[in-house]
C-alpha positions in Angstrom: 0.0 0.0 0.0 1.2 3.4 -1.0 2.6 6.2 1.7 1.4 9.7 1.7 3.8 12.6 2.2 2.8 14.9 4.9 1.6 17.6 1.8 -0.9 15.1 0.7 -4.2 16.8 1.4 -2.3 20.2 0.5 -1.9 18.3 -3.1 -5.8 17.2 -3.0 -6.7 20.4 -2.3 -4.4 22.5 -4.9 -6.2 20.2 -7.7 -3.2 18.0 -8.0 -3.8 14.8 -10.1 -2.7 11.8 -8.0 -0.3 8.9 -9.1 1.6 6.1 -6.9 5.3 6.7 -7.7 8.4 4.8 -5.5 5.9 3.5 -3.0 3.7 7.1 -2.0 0.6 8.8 -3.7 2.2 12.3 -5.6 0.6 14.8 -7.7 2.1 14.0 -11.5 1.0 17.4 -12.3 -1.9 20.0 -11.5 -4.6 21.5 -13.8 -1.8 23.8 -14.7 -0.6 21.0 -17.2 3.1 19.8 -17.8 4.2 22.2 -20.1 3.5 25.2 -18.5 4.8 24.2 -15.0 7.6 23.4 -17.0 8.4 26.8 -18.2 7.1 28.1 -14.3 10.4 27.1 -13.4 12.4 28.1 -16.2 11.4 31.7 -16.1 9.5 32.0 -13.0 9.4 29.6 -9.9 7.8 26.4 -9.2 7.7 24.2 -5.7 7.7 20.6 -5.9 7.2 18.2 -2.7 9.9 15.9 -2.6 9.2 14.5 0.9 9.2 11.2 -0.4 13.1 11.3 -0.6 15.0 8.9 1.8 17.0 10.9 4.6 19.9 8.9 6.3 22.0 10.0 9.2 25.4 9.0 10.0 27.0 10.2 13.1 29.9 9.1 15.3 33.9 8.9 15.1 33.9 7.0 11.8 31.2 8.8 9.8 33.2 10.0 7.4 35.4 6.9 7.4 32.1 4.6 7.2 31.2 7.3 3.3 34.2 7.3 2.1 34.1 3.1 2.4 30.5 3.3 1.1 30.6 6.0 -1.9 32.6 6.5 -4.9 33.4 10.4 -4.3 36.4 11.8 -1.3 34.8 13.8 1.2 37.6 13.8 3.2 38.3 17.8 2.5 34.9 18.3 2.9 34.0 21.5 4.5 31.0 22.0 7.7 27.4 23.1 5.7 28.9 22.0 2.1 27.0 19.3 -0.1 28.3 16.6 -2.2 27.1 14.6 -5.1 28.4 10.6 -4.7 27.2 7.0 -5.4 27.0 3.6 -4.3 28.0 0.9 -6.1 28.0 -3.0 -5.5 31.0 -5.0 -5.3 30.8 -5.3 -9.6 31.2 -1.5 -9.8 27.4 -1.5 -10.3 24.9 1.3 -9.4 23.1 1.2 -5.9 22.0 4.8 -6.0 23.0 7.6 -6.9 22.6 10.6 -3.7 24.0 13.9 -2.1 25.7 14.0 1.3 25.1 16.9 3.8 28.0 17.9 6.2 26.7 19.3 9.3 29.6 18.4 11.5 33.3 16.4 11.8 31.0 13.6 13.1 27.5 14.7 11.7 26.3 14.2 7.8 22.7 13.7 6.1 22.7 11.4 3.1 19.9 12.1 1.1 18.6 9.0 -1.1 16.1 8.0 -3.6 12.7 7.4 -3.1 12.7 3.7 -4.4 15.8 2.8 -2.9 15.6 3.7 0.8 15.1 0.3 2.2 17.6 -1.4 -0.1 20.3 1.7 0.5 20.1 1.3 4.3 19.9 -2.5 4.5 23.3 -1.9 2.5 24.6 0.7 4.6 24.2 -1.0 7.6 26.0 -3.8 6.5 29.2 -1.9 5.6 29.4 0.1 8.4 32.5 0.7 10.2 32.7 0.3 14.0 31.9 3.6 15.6 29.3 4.9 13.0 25.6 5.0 13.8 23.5 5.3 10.6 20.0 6.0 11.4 17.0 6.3 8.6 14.9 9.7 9.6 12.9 9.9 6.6 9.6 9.4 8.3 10.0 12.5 10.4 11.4 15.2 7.9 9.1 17.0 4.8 11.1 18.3 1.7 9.9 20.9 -0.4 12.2 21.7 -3.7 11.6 25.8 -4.3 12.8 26.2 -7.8 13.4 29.0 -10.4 14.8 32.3 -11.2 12.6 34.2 -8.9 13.5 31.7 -6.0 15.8 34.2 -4.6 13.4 36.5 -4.4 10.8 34.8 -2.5 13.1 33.6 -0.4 14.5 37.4 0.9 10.6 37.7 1.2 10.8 35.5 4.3 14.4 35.9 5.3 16.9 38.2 5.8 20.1 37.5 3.1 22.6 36.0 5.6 19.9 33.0 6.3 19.7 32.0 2.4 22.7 29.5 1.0 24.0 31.5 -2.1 27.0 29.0 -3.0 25.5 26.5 -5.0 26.2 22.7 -3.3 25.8 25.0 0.5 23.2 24.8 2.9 22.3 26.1 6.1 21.3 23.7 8.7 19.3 25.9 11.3 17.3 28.3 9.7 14.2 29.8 11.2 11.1 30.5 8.4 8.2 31.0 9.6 8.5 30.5 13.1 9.9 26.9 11.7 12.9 25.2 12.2 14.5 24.4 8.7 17.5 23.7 6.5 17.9 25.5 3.5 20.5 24.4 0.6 21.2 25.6 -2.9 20.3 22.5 -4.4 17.8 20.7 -7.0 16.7 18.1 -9.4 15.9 20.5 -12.3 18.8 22.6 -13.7 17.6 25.6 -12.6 18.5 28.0 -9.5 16.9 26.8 -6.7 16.7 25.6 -2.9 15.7 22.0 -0.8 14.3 23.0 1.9 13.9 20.6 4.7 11.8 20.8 7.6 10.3 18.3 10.4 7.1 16.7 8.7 4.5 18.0 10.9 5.2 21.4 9.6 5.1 20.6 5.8 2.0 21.5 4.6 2.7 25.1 6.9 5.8 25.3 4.8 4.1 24.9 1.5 1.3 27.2 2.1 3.7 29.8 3.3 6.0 29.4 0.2 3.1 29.6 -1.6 2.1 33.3 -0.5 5.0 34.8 -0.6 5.9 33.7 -4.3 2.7 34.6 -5.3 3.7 38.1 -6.7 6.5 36.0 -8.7 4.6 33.4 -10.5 5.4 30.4 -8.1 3.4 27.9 -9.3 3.1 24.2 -7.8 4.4 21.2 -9.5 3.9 18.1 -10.2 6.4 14.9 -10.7 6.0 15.2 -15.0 7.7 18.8 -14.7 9.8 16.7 -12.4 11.2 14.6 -15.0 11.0 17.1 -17.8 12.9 19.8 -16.2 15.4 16.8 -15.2 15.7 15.3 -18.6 16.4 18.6 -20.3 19.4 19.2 -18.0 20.3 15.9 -18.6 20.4 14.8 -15.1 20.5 11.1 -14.7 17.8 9.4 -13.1 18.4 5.9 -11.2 16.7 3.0 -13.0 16.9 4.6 -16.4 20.4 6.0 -16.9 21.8 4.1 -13.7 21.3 0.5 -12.2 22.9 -2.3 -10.5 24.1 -3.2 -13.6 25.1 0.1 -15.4 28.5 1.7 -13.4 28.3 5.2 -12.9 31.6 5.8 -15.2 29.2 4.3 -18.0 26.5 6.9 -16.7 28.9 9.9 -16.9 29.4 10.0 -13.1 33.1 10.7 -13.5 33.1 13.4 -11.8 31.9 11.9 -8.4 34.4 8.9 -8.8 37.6 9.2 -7.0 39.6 6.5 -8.2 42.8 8.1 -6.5 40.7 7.2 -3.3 42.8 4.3 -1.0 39.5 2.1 -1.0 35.7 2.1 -1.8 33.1 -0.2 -2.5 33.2 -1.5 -6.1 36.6 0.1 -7.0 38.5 -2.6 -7.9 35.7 -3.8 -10.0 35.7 -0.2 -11.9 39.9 0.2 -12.4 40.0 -3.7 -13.6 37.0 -2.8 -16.3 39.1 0.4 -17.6 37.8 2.9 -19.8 34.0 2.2 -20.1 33.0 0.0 -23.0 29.7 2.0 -23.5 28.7 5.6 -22.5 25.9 7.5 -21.9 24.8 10.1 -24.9 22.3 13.0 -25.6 20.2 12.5 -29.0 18.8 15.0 -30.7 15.9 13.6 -32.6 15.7 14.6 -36.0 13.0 12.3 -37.2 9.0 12.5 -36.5 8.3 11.2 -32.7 9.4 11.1 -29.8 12.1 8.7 -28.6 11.0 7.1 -24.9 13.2 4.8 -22.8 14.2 1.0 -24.0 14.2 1.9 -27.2 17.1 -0.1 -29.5 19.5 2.3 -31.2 21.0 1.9 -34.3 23.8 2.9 -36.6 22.7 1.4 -40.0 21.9 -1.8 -39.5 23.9 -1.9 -36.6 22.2 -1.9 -32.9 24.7 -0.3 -30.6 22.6 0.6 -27.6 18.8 1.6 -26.0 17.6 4.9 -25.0 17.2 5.4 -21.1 14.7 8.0 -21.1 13.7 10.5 -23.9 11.0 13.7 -24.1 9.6 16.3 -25.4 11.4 19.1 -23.8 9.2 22.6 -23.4 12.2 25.3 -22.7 14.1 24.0 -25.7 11.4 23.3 -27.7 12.9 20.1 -29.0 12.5 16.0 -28.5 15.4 14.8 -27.0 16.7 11.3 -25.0 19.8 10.2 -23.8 20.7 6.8 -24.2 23.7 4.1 -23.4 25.8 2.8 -26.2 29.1 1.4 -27.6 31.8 3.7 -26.9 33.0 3.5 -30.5 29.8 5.3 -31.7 29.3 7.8 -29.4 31.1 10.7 -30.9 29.2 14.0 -31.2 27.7 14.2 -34.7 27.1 10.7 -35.5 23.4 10.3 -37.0 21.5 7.3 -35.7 18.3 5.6 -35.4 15.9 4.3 -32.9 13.7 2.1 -33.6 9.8 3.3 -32.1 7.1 0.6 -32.3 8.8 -0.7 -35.0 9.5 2.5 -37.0 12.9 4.1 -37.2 12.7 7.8 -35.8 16.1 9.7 -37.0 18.2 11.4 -34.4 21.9 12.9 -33.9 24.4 12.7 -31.1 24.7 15.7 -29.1 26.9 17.3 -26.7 25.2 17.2 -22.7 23.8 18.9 -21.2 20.8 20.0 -23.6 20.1 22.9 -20.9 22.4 24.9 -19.4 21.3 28.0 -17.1 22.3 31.5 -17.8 
């Protein structure tokens, strides 16, 4: 049986159409439509409720020990109220999740998981701890709301004097009063635009989103549903676990470089990923050329040739153009080369492009 986030009524009441999605009941979109809370946060702002996002806390003497087992990326130079992108991988150099990790303290960081994963992520984090860490899953207590857009700012400084608003993107702020409500604020999201997470305890969500709401009023804040979600995401070529990522995809294959720290003494799955070398396949934008849309699992081709699938694809609002990424053979994934996906049995024509397909400012 599906969860509800603590905003579900709020959701009900703003007209939002309801979906199960990674185990809760989420609004997919509003009467709004896709499209145009789409371009909400593009131009204007748009809040999401993201509450059904695993939370994790790791405290104790070997914390950071215990993450730096645990996750590809080095936070060892990590500074206090800093975020940091990282993964977990299985022992084959396979994807567990993909996350971000909060520092709050030399002993004190919040890992922030996916939706789907939490009970599989913290089974597997509890097994790997080190002695001395305490990992304990507070998801059920905390609401998430994701504030998003170029006017975000400006809502914020409605309800907050500057110095109590993250401005380095990847910072946050762990004790912020809003409200009259404990929160933390960071400069983080899942959509390629400016924006803040802001996390609060989950009785006073639906407070939260009403009082967001209000103040961002004047700037076009609209609410949004979990199709912008993936839109906004896909356009900014963010990677999404179970469609670019999986147990079987590594995240050098996924693009992930940048969070894998080979030069690391040890992690989880790194011997796997310096025995396999430079990736054998790689993930790609497409540009599609053709008529249609190119959606996930969809066999690429080079002539005659199928070198890889899709992992997700869209029509993208902002950009005004269809667009997917997909995985496939190293050898034909320079920039330029024209391919073909096959679609319910007709090929669609598209071209490998640079990522990301949106870039802000």
């Amino acid at each position: 049986m599906e969860r509800k986030t603590p905003l579900y009524d709020i959701h009900v009441e703003e007209g939002g159409k309801i979906v199960p999605f990674a185990g809760y009941l989420l609004p997919v979109q509003y009467g709004t439509g896709v499209i145009k809370e789409h371009m909400a946060v593009r131009q204007q702002a748009g809040l999401f409720d993201v509450s059904h996002m695993g939370e994790i806390l790791f405290t104790g003497p070997t914390a950071l020990a215990t993450l730096n087992h645990l996750l590809t990326n080095d936070y060892t130079n990590m500074a206090v109220n800093k975020v940091r992108y990282g993964v977990m991988c299985n022992a084959q150099g396979g994807t567990i999740d993909d996350l971000v990790v909060y520092k709050f303290g030399e002993e004190a960081y919040l890992v922030v998981v996916n939706a789907s994963n939490r009970e599989k992520d913290y089974a597997h984090m509890v097994q790997n701890l080190l002695p001395g860490t305490k990992a304990e899953d507070i998801s059920d207590t905390v609401a998430q709301l994701a504030l998003q857009g170029p006017k975000a700012p400006d809502i914020l400084k409605k309800l907050l004097p500057e110095d109590q608003i993250p401005k380095g993107y990847y910072t946050a702020l762990p004790r912020v009063t809003l409200g009259g409500m404990e929160c933390m604020i960071s400069r983080t999201g899942y959509t390629g635009e400016l924006g803040y997470e802001i996390y609060t305890a989950s009785e006073n969500g639906p407070k939260l989103w009403k009082l967001l709401r209000e103040a961002g009023e004047e700037f076009g804040l609209i609410p949004c549903g979990l199709g912008a979600r993936d839109t906004l995401r896909l356009e900014a070529a963010m990677p999404l676990y179970g469609h670019e990522m999986d147990e079987t995809i590594t995240p050098l294959e996924a693009g992930l470089d940048f969070g894998v720290k080979l030069g690391k003494e040890e992690f989880i799955g790194k011997d796997a990923l310096t025995a396999a070398g430079a990736p054998k396949r790689v993930r790609v934008g497409l540009k599609v050329t053709g008529r249609g849309i190119i959606r996930e699992h969809q066999d690429i081709y080079v002539g005659q040739e199928k070198f890889g699938h899709s992992t997700s694809g869209t029509f993208c609002p902002f950009l005004d153009q269809a667009v997917a990424m997909a995985l496939v053979d190293a050898d034909h994934a320079a920039v330029g080369t024209v391919v073909e996906a096959d679609v319910r049995g007709r090929r669609v024509g598209a071209e490998i492009i640079p990522l990301p397909f949106y870039k802000r400012g």
